[in-house]
N, C-alpha and C positions, 0 to 999 in steps of 0.2 A: 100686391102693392102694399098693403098693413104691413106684411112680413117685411119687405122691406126696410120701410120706415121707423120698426121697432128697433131693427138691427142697427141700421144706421144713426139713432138715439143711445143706445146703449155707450159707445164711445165717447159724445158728448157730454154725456153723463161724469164716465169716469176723469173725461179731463176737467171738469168743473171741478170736483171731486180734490184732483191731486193736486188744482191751483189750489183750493182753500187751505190744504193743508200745508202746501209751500208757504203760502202768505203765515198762516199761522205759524208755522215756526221758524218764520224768519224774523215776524215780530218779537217772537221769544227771547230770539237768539239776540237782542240790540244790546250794544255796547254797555255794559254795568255804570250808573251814574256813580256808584260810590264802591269803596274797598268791600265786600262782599262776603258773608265765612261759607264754606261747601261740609254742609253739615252730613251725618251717616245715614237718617231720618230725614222727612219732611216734617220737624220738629222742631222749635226754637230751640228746647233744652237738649236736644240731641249735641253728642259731642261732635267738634268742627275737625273734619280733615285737614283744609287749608283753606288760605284765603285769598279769595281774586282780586286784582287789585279795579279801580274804578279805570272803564275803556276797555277794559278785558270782553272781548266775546264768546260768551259761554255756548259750548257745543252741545245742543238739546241730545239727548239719551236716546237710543233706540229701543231701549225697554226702561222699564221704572217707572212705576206709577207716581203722581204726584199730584195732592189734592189743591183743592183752587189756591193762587197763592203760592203756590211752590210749582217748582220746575225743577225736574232730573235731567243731569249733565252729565258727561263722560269726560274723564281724568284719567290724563295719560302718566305713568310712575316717571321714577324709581318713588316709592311712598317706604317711609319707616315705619316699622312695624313689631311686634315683642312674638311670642311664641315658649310657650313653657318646654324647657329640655324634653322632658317625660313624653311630647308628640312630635319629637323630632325620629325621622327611621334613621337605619344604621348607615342610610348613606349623607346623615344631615341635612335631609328635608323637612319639612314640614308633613304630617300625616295630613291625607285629601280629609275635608269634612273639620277638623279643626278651626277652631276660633283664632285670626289673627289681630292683634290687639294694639290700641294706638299708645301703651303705653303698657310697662312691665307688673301687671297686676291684675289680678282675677277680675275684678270690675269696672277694668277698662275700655269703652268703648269699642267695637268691632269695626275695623278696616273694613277686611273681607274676610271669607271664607276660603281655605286653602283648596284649589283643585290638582290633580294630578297636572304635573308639567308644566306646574309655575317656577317662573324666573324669580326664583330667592337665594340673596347671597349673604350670609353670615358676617354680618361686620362689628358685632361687639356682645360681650357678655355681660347680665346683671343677675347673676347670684344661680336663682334655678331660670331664669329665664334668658334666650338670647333674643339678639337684636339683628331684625334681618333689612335687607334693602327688596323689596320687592318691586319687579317691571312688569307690572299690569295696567290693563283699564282698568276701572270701574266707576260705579254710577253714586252721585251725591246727588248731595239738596239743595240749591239754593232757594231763599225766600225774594221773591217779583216785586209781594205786595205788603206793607205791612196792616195787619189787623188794624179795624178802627174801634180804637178805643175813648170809651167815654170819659168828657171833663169830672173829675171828683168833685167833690162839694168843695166849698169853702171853712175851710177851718179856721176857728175862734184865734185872734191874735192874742197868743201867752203873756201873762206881764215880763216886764223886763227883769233879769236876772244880774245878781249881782257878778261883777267882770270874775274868773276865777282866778286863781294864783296861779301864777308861772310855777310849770312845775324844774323842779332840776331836771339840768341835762345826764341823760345817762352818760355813765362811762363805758366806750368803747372796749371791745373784746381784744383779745390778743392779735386776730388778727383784724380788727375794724365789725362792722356791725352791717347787715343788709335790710332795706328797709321790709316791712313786714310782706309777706306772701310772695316776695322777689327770691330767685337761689342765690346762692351765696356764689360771690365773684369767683374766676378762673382765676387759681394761683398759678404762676411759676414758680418752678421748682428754685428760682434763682432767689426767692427773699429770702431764704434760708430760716424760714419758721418751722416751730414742732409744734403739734398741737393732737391731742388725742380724737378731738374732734372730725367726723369720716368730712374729707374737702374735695375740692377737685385741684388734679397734678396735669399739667401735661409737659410732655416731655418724648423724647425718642428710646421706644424700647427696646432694649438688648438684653443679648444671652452673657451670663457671666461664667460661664463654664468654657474652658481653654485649656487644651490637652498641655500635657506637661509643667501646668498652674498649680498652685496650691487651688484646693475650693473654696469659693466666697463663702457667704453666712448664709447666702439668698441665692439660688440659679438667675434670676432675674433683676435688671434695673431701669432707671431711666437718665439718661444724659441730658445734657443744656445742647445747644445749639454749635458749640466746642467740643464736640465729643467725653465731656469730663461730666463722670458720674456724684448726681444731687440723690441718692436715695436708692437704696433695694425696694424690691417689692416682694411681699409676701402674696402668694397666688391661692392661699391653699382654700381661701372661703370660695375661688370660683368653682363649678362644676365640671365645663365642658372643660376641663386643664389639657385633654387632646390633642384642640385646636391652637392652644397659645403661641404654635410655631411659628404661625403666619403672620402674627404682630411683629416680629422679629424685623428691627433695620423699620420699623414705620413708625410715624409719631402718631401719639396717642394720648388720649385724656381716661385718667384712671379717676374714680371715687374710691376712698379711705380714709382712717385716720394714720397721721405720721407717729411713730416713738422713736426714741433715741435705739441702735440696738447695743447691749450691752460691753463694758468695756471696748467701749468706741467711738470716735466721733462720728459715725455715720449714723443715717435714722433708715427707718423702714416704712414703707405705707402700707396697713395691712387692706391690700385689694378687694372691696365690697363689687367693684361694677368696672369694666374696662370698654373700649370700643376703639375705633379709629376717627382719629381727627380730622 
């Protein structure tokens, strides 16, 4: 009769068990009060993958540790990501075990980590690094709770200072000024500015090579919206020059800077960074 009664304990047990854990993580899971960032860490300074917006229901992680304060979620791709040429294989993957990057630079924040038979698709080039679209899960950060931080002391009220002088207004650049730590607007190719300055173009890029043609100056340009070519592009600082086929007939935002190309009215953008628009 004991033996019984342990056995039949045992069950009750575990469904105590898996309500608490229901309950817990449905609590978890409550609709976000406010816009949200899904950071790489459970770290404030950790860089942010993306951001949920407020009402969004976060799907709690089935792995990913998360100290008090923080909660691991699962995010579903396409996520943008960088990847240095040098670990790409020869069939334009990503090597497994390499560093996927939120951004085209050595010290860039980690996505993920590359495994065999990831869903990565090559959608733009910046210099030695490409830019891939990856369809994966994976696990971020959000913060639940915020730290309780203590009131500061009170600081001494400074005397009043005298008003300062209006300073002059700068004068704008050639092609206008962006305010500080903002990138610099999306040109079209249609104001028809030149500027050595590397910008951004977008435009529809095409092949300028046509059998029985004289050769252009540039294999490559970009068109307006009319079919009618604003600019060569010079491709030669990219690496993987390969793949540039596939841009061909798609629009596209190129970084460079533009020059006139000689004895001629056209200009050329010399290609630092390309991708699809």
């Amino acid at each position: 009769m004991k033996i019984k009664l342990l056995h039949t304990a045992r069950p009750a047990l575990s469904l105590v068990i898996g309500l608490t854990l229901s309950s817990a993580l449905h609590l978890n899971a409550a609709p976000l009060a406010v816009t949200t960032a899904v950071h790489t860490k459970p770290e404030a300074t950790s860089p942010a993958i993306s951001y949920l917006k407020a009402g969004t229901d976060p799907v709690p992680a089935a792995s990913g540790f998360a100290p008090a304060g923080w909660m691991a979620i699962e995010l579903n791709g396409p996520f943008e990501c960088y990847v240095e040429n040098k670990e790409l294989t020869k069939s334009l993957d990503p090597k497994p075990g390499v560093a996927l990057r939120l951004a085209p630079k050595a010290d860039a924040g980690v996505l993920a980590i590359a495994e065999r038979g990831d869903n990565a698709k090559i959608t733009g080039l910046r210099g030695k690094w490409t830019q891939l679209s990856l369809e994966k899960k994976i696990v971020g950060y959000i913060q639940v709770s915020a730290p309780v931080a203590q009131a500061p002391a009170p600081k001494p009220v400074p005397a009043a200072a005298p008003a300062p002088m209006s300073p002059a207004p700068a004068s704008p650049g050639v092609y206008g000024s962006a305010a500080a730590g903002q990138a610099a607007p999306m040109l079209n190719l249609g104001d028809g500015g030149v500027s050595v300055l590397p910008r951004q173009f977008a435009g529809r890029f095409v092949a300028t090579k046509r059998a029985f043609t004289p050769r252009r100056p540039y294999d490559y340009a970009l068109n307006d919206d009319a079919g009618k070519r604003y600019a060569y592009l010079d491709i030669s600082k990219l690496l993987l020059t390969e793949q540039i086929e596939k841009y061909i007939d798609h629009t596209v935002v190129v970084f460079g800077g533009a020059k006139p190309v000689p004895d001629s009215k056209d200009i050329v953008i010399m290609v630092e960074s390309l991708q699809l628009k």
